[in-house]
C-alpha positions as CSV (number, residue, x, y, z in Angstrom):
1,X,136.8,15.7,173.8
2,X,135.3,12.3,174.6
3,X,136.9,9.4,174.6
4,X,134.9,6.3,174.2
5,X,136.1,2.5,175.7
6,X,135.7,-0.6,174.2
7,X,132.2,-1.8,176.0
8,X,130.6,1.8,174.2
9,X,128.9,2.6,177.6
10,X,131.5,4.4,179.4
11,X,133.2,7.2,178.0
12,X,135.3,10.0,179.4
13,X,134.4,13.8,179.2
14,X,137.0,16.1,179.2
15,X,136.5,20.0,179.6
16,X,138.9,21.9,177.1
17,X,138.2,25.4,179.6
18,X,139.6,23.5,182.9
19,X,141.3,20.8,181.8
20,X,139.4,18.0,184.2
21,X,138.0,15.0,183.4
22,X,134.8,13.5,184.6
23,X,134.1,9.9,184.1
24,X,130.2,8.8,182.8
25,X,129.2,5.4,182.8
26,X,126.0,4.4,181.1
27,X,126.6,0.6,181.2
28,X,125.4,0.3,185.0
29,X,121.9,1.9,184.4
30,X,119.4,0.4,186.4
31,X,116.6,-1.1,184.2
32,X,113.2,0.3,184.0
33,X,109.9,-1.4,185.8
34,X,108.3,-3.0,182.9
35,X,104.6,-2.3,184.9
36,X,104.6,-6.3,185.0
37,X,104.5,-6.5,181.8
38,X,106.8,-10.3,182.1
39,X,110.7,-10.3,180.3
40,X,109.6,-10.2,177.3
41,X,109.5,-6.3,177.9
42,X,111.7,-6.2,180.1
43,X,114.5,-6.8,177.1
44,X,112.6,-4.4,174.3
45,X,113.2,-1.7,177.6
46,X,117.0,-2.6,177.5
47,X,117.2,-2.5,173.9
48,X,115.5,0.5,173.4
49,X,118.0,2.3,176.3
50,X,120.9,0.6,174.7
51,X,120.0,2.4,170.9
52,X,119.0,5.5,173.2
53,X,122.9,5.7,174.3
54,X,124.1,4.8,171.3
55,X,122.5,7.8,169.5
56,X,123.1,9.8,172.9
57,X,127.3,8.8,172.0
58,X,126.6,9.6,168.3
59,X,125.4,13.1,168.8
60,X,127.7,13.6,171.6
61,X,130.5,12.6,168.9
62,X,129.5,14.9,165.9
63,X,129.6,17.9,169.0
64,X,132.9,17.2,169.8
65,X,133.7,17.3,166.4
66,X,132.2,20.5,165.7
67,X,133.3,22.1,169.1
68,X,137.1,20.9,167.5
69,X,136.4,22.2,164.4
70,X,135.3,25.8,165.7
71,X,138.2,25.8,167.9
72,X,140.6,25.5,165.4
73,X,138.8,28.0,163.6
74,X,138.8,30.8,166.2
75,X,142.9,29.6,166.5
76,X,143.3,30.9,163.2
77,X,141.3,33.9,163.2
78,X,143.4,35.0,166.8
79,X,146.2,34.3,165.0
80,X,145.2,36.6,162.2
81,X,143.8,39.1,164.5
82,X,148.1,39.4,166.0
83,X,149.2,39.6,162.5
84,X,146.9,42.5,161.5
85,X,148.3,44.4,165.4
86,X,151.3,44.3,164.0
87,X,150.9,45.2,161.1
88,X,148.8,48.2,162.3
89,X,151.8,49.0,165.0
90,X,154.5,48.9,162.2
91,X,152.3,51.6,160.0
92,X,151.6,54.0,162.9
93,X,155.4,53.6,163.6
94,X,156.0,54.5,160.3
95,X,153.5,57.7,160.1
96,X,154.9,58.9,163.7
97,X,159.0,58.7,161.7
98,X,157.4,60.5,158.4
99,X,155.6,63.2,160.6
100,X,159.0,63.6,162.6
101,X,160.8,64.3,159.4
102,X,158.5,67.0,158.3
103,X,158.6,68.8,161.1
């Protein structure tokens, strides 16, 4: 799950396997030579990074969504999967009593 701060360039990434957290800051990047080209590039290069993270932490978003949504999936099928072993123990239970009582 990521967790997003108020300046939208940070965010924290956590690993549901291991349970650790690593911190990724994209508000510190360091800006890219503009060739010369004077400022007036200079702040098309930061914009353009700036809409690249944000559709970087959009994407990044709808995974975590769907990572959370598959996860409660498999929950409920593992938890069907138990139901159906014990359902399957209690009917070989059952045939091992009946085949006692015919012999």
């Amino acid at each position: 799950m990521a967790e997003f701060s108020a300046r939208g360039g940070d965010r924290t990434v956590q690993n549901p396997s291991d349970n650790q957290s690593s911190h990724v800051s994209h508000g510190n990047l360091p800006k890219q030579s503009t060739g010369g080209g004077g400022p007036s590039h200079g702040g098309q290069v930061v914009q353009k990074s700036m809409a690249q993270n944000q559709e970087f932490d959009r994407i990044l978003a709808d995974k975590d969504n769907e990572i959370k949504s598959l996860n409660e999936t498999v929950n409920v099928l593992e938890l069907k999967v138990q139901s159906l072993e014990k359902l399957l123990h209690l009917k070989d239970q059952k045939i091992q009593n009946l085949s006692a009582k015919i012999k």
